[in-house]
PASEBA-1860 file (N, C-alpha, C; in nm, 3 decimals):
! residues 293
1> XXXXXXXX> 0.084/-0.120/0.000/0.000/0.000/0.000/0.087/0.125/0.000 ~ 0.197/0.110/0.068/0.290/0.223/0.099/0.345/0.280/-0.061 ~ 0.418/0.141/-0.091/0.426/0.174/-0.271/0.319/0.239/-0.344 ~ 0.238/0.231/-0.348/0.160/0.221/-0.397/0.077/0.387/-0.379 ~ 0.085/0.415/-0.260/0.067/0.573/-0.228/0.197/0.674/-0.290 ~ 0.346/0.575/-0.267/0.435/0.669/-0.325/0.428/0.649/-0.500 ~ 0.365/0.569/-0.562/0.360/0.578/-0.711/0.248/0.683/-0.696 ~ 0.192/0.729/-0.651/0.071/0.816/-0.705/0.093/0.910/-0.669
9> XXXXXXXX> 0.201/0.967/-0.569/0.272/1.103/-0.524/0.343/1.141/-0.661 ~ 0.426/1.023/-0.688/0.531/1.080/-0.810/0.419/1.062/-0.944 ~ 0.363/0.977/-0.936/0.267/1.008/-1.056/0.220/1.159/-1.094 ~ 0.156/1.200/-0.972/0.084/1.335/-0.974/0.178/1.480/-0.926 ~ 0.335/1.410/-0.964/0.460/1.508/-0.931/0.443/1.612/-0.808 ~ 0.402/1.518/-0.694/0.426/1.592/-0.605/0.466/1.485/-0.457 ~ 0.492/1.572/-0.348/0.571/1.499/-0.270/0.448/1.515/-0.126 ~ 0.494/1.474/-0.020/0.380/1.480/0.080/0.402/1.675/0.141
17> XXXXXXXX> 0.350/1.716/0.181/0.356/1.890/0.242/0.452/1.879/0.378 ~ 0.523/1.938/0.384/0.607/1.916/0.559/0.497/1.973/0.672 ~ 0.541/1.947/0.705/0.408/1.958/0.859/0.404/2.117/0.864 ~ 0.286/2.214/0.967/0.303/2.386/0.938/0.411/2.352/1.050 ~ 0.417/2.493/1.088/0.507/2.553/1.163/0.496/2.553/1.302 ~ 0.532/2.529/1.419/0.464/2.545/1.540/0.560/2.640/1.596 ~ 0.466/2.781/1.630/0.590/2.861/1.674/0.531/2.911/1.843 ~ 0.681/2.910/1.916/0.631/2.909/2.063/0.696/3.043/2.100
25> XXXXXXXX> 0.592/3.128/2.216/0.622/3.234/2.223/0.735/3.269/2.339 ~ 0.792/3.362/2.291/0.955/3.382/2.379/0.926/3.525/2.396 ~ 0.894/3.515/2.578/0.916/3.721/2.618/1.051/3.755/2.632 ~ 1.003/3.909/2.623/1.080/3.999/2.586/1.155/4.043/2.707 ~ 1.060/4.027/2.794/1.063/4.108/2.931/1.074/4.018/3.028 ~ 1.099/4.065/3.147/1.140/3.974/3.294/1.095/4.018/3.377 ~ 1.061/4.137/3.406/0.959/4.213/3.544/0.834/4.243/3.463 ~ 0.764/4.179/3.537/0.567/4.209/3.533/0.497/4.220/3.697
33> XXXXXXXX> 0.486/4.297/3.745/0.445/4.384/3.826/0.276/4.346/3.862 ~ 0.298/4.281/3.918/0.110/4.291/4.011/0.079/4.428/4.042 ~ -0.098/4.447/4.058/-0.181/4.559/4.062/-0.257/4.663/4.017 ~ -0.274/4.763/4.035/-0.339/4.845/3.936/-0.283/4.929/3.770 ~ -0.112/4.948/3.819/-0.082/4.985/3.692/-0.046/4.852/3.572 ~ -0.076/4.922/3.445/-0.020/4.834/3.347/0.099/4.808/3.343 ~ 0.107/4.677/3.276/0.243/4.630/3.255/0.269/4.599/3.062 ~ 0.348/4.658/3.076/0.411/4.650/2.881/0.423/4.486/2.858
41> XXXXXXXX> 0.359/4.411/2.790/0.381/4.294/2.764/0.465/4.234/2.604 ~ 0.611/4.247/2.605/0.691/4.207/2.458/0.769/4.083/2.458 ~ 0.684/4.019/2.355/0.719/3.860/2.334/0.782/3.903/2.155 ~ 0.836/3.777/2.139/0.825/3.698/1.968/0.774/3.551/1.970 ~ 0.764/3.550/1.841/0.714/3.389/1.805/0.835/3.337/1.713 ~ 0.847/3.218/1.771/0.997/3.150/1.720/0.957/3.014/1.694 ~ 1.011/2.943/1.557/0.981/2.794/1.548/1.072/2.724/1.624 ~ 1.079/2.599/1.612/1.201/2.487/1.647/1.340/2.517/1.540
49> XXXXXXXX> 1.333/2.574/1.459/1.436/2.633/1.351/1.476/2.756/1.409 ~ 1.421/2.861/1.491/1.502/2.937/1.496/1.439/3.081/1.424 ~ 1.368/3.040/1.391/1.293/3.163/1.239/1.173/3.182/1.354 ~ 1.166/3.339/1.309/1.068/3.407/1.393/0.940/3.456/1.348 ~ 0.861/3.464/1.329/0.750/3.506/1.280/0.722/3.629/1.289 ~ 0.696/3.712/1.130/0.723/3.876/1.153/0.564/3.898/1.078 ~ 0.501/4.039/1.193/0.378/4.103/1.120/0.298/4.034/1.097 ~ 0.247/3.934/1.232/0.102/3.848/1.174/0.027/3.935/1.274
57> XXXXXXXX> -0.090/3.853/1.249/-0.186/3.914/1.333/-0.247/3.829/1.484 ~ -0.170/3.856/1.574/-0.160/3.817/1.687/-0.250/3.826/1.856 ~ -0.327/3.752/1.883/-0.356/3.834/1.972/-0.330/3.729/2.115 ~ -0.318/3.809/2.218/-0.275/3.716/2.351/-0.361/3.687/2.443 ~ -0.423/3.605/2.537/-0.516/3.548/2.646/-0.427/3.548/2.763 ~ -0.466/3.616/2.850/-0.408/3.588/2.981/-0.453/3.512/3.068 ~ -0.387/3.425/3.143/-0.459/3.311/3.245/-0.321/3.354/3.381 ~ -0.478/3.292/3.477/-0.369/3.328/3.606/-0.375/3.137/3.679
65> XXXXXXXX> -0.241/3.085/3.708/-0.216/2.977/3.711/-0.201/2.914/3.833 ~ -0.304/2.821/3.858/-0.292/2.767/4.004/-0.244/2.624/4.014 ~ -0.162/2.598/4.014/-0.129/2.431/4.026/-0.136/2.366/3.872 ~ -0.285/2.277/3.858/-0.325/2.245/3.717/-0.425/2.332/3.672 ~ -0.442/2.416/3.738/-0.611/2.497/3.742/-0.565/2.594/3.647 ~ -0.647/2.682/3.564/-0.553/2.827/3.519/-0.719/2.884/3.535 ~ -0.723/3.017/3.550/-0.848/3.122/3.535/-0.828/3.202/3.443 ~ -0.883/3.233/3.313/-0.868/3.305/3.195/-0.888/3.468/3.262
73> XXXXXXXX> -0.816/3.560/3.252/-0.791/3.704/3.326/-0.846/3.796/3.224 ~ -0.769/3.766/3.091/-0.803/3.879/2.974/-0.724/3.853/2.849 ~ -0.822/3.919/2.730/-0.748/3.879/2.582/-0.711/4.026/2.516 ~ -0.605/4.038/2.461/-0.563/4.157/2.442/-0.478/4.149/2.265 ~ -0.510/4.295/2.200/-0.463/4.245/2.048/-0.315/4.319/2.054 ~ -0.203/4.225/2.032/-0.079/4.271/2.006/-0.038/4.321/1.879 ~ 0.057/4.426/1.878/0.090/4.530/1.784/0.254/4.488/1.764 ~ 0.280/4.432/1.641/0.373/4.409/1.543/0.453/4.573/1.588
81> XXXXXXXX> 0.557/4.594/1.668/0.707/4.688/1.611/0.808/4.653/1.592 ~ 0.870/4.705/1.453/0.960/4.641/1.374/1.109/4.810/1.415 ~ 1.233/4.715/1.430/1.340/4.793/1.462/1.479/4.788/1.384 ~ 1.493/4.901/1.343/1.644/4.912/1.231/1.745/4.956/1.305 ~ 1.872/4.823/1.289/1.943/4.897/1.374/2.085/4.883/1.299 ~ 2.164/4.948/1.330/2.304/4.943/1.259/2.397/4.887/1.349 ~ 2.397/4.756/1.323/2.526/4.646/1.413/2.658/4.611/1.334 ~ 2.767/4.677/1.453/2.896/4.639/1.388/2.905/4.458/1.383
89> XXXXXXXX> 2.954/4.404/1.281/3.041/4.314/1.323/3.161/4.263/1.206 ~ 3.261/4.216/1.359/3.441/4.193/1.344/3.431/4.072/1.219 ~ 3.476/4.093/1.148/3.525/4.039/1.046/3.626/3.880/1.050 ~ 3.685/3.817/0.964/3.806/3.729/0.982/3.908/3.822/0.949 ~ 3.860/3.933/0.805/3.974/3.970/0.772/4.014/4.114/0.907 ~ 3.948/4.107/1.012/4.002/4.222/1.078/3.888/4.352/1.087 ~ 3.870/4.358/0.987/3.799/4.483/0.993/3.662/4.474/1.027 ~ 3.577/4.568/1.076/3.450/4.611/1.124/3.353/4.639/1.019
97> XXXXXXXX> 3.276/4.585/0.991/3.163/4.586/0.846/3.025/4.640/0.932 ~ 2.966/4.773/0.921/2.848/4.787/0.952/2.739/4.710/0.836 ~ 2.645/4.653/0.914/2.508/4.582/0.827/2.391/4.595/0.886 ~ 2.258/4.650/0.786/2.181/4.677/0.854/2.097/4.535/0.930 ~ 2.042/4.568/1.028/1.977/4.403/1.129/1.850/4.476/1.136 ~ 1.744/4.399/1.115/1.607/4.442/1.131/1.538/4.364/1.235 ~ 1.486/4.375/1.380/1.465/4.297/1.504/1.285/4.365/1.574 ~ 1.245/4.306/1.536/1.092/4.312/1.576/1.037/4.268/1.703
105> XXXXXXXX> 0.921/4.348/1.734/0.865/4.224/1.818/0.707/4.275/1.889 ~ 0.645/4.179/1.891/0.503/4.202/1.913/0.454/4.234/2.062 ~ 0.402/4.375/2.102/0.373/4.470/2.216/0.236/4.441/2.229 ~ 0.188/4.387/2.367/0.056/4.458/2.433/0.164/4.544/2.522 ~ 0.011/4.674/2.467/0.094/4.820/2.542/0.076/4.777/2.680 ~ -0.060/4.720/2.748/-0.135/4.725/2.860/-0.165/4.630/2.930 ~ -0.162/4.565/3.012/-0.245/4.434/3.048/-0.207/4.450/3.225 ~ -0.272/4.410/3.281/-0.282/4.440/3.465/-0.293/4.271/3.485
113> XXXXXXXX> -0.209/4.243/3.601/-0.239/4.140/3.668/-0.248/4.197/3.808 ~ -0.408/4.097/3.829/-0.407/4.162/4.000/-0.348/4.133/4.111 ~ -0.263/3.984/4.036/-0.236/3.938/4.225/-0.054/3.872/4.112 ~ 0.035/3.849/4.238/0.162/3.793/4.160/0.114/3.629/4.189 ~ 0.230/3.605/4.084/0.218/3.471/4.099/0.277/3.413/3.965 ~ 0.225/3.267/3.969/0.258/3.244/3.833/0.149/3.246/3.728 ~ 0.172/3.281/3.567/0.084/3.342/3.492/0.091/3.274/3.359 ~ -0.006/3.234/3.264/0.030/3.191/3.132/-0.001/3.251/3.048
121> XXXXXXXX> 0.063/3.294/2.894/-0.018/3.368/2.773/-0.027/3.255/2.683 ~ -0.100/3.250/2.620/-0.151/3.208/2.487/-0.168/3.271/2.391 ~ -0.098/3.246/2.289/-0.111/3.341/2.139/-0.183/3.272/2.002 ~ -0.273/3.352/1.976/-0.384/3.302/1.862/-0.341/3.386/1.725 ~ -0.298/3.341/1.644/-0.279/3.375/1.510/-0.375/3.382/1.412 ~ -0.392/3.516/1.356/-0.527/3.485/1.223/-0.439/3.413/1.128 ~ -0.514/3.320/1.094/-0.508/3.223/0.955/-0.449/3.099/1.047 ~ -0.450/3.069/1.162/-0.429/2.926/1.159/-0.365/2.845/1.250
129> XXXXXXXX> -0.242/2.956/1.204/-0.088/2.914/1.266/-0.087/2.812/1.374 ~ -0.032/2.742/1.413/0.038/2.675/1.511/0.104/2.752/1.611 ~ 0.087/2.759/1.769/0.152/2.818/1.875/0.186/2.724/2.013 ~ 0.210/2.738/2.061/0.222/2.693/2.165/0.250/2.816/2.306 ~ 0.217/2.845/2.394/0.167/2.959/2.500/0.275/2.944/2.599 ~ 0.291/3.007/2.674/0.428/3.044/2.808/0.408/3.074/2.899 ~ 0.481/3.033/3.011/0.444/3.046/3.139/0.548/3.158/3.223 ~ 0.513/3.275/3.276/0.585/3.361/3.315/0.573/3.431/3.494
137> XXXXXXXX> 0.637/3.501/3.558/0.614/3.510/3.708/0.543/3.662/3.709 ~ 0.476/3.656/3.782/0.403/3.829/3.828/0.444/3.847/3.926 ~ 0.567/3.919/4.002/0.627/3.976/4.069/0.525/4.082/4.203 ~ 0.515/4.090/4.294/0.416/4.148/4.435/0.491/4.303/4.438 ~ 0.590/4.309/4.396/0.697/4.429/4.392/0.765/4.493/4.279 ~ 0.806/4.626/4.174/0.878/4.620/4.127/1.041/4.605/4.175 ~ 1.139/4.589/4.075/1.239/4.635/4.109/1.306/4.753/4.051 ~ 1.273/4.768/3.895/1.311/4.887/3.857/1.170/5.000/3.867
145> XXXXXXXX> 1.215/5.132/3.857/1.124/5.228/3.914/1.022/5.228/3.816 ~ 0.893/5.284/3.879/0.804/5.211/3.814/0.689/5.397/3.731 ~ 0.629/5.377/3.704/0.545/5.490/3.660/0.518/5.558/3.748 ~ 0.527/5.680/3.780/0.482/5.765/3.897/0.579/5.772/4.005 ~ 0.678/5.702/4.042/0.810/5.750/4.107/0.925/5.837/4.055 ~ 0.982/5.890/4.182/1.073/5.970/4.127/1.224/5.855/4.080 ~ 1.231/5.996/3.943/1.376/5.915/3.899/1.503/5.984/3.980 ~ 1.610/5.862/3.970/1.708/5.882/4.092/1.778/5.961/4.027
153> XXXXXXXX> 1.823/6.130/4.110/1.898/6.179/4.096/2.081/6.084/4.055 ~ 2.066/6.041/3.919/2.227/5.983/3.892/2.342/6.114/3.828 ~ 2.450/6.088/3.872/2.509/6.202/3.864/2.612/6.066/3.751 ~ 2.541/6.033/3.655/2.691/5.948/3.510/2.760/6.057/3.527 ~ 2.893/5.969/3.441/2.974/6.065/3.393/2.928/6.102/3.283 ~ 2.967/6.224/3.207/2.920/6.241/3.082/3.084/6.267/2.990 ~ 3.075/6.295/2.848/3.211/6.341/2.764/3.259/6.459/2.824 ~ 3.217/6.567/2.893/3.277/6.683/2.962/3.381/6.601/3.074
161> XXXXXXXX> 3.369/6.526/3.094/3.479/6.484/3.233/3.530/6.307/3.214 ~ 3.490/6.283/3.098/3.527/6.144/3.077/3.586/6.153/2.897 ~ 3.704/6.044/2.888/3.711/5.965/2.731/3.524/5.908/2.684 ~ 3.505/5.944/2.572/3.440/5.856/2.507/3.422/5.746/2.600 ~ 3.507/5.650/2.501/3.548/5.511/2.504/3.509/5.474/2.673 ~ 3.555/5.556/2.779/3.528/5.493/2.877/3.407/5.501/2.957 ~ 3.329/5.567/2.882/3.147/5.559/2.905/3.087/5.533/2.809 ~ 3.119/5.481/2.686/3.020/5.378/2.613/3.078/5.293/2.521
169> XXXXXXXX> 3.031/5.180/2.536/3.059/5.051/2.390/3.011/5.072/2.236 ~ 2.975/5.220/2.233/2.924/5.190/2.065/3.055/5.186/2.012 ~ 3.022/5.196/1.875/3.145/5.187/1.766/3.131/5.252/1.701 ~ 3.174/5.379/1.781/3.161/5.553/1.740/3.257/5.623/1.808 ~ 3.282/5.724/1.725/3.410/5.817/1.792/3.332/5.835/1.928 ~ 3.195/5.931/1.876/3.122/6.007/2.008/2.958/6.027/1.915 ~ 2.889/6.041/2.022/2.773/6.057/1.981/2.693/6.185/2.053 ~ 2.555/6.193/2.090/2.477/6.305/2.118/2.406/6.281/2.271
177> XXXXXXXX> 2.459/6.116/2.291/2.361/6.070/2.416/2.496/6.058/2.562 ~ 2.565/6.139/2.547/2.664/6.139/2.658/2.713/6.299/2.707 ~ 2.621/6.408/2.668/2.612/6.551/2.709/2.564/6.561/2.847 ~ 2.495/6.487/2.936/2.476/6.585/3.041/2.387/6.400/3.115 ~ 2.418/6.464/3.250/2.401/6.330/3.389/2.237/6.321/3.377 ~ 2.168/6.271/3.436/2.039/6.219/3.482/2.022/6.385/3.604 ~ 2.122/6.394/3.703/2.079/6.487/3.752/2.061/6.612/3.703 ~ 2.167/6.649/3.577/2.155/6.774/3.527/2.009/6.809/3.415
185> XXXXXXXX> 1.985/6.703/3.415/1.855/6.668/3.313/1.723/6.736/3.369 ~ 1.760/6.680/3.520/1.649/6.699/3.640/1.635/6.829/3.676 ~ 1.767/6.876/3.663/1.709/7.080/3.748/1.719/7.142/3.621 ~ 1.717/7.091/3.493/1.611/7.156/3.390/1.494/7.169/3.365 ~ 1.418/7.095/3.465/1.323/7.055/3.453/1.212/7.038/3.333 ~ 1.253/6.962/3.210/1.209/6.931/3.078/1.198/6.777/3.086 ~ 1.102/6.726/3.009/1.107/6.563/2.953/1.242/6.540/2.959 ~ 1.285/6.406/2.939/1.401/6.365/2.872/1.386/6.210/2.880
193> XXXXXXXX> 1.484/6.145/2.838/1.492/5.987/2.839/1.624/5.961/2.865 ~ 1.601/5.811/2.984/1.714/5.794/3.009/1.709/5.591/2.973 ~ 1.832/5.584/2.917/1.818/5.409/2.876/1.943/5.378/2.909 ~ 1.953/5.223/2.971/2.101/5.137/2.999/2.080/5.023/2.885 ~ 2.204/5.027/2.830/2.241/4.950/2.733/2.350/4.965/2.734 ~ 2.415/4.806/2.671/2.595/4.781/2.693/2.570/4.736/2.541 ~ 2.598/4.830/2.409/2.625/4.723/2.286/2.752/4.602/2.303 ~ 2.835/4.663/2.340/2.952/4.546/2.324/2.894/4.417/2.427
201> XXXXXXXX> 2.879/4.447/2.549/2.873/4.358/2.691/2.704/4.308/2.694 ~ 2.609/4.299/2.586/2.515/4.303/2.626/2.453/4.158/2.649 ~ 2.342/4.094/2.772/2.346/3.979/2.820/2.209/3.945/2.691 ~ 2.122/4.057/2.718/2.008/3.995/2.600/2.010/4.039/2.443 ~ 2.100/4.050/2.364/2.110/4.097/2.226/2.046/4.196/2.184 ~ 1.940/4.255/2.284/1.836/4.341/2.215/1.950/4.490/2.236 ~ 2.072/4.536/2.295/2.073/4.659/2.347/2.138/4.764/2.252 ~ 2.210/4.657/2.114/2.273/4.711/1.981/2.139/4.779/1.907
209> XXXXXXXX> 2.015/4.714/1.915/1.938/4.778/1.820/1.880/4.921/1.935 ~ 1.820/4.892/2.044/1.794/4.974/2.118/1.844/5.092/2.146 ~ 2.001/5.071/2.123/2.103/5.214/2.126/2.072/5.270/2.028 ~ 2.068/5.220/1.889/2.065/5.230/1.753/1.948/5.337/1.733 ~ 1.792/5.243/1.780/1.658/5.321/1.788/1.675/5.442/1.925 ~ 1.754/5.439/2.017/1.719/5.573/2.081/1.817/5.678/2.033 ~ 1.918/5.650/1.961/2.026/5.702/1.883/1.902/5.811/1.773 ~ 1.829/5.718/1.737/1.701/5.781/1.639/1.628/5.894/1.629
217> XXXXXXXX> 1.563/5.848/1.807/1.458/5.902/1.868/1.560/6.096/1.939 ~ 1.636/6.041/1.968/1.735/6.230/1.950/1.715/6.273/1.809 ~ 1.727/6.249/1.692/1.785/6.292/1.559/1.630/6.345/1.543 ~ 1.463/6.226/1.589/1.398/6.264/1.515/1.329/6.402/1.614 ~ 1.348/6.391/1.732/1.314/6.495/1.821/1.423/6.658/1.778 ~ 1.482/6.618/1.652/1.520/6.768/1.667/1.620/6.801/1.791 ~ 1.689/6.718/1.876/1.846/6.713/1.959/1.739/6.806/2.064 ~ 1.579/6.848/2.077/1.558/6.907/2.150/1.513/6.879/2.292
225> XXXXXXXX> 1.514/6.722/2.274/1.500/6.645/2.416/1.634/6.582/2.440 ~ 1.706/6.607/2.567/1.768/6.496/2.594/1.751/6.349/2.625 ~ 1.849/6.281/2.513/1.857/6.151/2.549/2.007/6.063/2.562 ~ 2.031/6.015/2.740/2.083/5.957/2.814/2.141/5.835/2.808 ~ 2.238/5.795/2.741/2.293/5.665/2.731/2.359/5.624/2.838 ~ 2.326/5.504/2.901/2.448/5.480/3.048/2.475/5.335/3.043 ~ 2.569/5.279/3.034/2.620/5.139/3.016/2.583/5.059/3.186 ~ 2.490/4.960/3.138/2.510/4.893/3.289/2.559/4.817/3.357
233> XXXXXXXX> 2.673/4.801/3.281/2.765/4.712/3.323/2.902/4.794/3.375 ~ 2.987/4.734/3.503/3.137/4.818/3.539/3.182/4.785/3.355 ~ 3.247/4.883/3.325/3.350/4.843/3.162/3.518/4.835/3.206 ~ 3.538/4.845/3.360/3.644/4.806/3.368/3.650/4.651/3.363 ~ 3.552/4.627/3.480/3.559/4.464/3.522/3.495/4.362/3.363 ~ 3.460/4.449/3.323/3.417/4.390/3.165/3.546/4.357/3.066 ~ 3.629/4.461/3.030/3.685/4.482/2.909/3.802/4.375/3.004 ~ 3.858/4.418/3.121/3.987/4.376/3.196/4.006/4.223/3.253
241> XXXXXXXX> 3.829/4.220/3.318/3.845/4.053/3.384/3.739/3.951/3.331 ~ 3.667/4.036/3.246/3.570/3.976/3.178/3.459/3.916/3.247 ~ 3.409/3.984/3.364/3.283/4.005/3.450/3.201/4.119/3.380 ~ 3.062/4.046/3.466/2.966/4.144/3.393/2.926/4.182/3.558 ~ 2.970/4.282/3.608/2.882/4.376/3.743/2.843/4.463/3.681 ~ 2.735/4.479/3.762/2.667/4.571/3.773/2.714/4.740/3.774 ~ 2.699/4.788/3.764/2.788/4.954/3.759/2.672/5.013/3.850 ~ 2.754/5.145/3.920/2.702/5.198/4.018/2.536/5.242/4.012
249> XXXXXXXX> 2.521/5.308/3.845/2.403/5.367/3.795/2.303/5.235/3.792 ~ 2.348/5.142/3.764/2.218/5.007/3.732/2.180/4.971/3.859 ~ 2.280/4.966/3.961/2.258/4.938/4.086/2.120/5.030/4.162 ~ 2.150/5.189/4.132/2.093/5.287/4.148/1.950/5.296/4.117 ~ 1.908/5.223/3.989/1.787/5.220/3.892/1.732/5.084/3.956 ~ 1.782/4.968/4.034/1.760/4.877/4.091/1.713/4.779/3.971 ~ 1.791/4.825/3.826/1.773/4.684/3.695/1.790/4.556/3.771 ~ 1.696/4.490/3.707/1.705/4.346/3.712/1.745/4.312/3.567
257> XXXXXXXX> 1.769/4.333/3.439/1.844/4.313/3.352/1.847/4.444/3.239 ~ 1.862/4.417/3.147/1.897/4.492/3.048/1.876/4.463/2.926 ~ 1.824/4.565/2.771/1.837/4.717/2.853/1.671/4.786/2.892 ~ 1.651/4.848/2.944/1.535/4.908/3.006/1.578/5.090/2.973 ~ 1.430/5.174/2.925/1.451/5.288/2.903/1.365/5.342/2.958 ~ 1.364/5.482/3.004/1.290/5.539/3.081/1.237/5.672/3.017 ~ 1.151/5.687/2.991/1.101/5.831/2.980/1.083/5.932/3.127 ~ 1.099/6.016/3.127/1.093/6.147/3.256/1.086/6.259/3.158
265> XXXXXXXX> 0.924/6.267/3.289/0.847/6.370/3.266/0.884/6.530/3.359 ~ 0.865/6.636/3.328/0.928/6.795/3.340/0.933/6.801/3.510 ~ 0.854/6.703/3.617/0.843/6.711/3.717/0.944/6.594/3.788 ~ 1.028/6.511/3.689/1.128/6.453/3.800/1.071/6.328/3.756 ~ 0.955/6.302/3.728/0.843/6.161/3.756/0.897/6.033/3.666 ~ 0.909/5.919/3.668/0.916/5.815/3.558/0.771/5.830/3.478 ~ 0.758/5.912/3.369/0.618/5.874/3.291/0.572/5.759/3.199 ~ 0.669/5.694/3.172/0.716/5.603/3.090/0.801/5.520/3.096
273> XXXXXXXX> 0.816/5.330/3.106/0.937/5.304/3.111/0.904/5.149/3.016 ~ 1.022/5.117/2.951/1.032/5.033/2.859/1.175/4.885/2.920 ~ 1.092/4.761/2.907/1.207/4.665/2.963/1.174/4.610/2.798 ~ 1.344/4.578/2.768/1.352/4.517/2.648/1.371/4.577/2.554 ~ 1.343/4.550/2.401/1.360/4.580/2.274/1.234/4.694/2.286 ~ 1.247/4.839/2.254/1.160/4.895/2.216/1.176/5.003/2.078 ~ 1.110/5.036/2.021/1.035/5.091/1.924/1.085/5.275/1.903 ~ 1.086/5.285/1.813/1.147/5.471/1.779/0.973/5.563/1.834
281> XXXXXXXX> 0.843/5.476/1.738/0.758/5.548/1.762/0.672/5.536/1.889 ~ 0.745/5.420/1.982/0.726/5.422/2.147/0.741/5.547/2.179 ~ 0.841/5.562/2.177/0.930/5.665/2.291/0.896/5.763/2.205 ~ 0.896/5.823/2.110/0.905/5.937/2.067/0.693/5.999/2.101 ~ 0.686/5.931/2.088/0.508/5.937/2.155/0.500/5.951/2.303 ~ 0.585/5.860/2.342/0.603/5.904/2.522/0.641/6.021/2.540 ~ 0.723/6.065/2.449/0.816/6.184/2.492/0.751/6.311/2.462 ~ 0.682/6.333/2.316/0.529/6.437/2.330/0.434/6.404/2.400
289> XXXXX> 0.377/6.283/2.446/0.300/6.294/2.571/0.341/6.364/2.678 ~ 0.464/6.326/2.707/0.541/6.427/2.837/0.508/6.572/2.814 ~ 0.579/6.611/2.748/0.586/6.773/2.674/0.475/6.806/2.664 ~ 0.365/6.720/2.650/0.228/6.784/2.642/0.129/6.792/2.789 ~ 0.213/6.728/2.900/0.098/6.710/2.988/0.021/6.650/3.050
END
């Protein structure tokens, strides 16, 4: 019979279809925050290959997870942002080749869990797709500062009193995001944004495009908001012993990883804050929200 199915495959010149795709969802993020404020929810969808699924139409179910039990919480439609970023990389022959990397990833802006614990999403694809859903922790506490607290007076170094090189890993002489501290930002009292990212030292890959997109978000604001680059890693104990500590400022911001960006609003306040890979027209929307009020 088996023959007999494969003579009528090749008869009718075709072969059997490979199975679809089953793609399982991988967050973005590591702190989700129990209670009344929202929490930014950024995943991707990834097969067993490795290949990610870009610009479908996605939406997520939240369940809150008791043992074998789960209670369905809420369904929410996720928004496809796609990110251009300009990543060096070292060559055999030596030299440094910039290439552009394009790194996406699908945002619920909003979603509240009321109590911590452990939590599952489920992702439903229009047209079909194959998924498989994830299980993640809801935290009773933040650790990094959260919406409506004050941001910590950090006194970085900036290029007025430091080399380049020894306050940031891009692969740039100098750039526009190393003019002035977190505190000097503060008794201006204007918006601004402040983000930790290590391109060279970075633990989650996302912090080359993230520098890249807040590198952006200055150029498209017209240089008229400041924006704050601060490495969160020591770059001595990095470059010298090849540890990744913590540096005084990450310590300060109380990161639990990296990179995370912050919008601050004209009164000192966190109005905005981003864990993970985020978006040019995030922040640049946070940042006229600020300015507006």
């Amino acid at each position: 019979m088996g023959m007999a199915l494969a003579a009528s495959l090749a008869a009718c010149g075709g072969e059997p279809e490979p199975p679809a795709p089953v793609y399982s969802g991988i967050l973005a993020a590591a702190e989700f925050v129990a209670g009344p404020q929202p929490n930014r929810f950024p995943f991707g969808l990834v097969d067993k290959n490795g290949a990610f699924l870009k610009r479908a139409d996605v939406s997520v179910r939240f369940f809150e997870l008791d043992g074998e039990e789960s209670r369905f919480h809420a369904e929410a439609q996720a928004v496809w942002r796609e990110v251009e970023g300009v990543t060096p990389h070292l060559h055999d022959d030596g030299e440094v080749h910039l290439h552009l990397e394009y790194a996406g990833v699908y945002v619920v802006d909003a979603v509240t869990f009321p109590s911590p614990g452990i939590w599952g999403a489920e992702f439903a694809i229009d047209g079909g797709t194959l998924t498989e859903g994830t299980a993640f922790r809801v935290q009773a506490e933040a650790g990094a500062p959260m919406v409506g607290d004050a941001a910590p007076r950090t006194q970085n170094r900036t290029v007025h009193e430091a080399p380049f090189p020894e306050i940031s890993t891009r692969p740039v002489e100098t750039d526009a995001l190393h003019n002035v501290s977190v505190a000097e930002a503060l008794d201006a009292g204007e918006p601004f944004v402040v983000f930790f990212a290590s391109p060279q030292f970075c633990v989650s890959a996302l912090c080359g495009p993230v520098t890249d997109a807040l590198d952006r978000v200055h150029r498209e604001l017209g240089g008229s908001v400041e924006v704050i680059h601060i490495e969160p890693w020591d770059l001595d104990a990095a470059r010298n012993e090849g540890r990744l500590t913590p540096s005084t400022e990450m310590l300060e911001w109380g990161l639990p990883s990296e990179p995370w960006t912050f919008v601050v609003d004209d009164g000192g306040l966190i109005a905005t804050r981003y864990e993970g890979l985020v978006a040019v027209e995030e922040v640049v929307g946070a940042v006229r929200a600020a300015q507006a009020g």
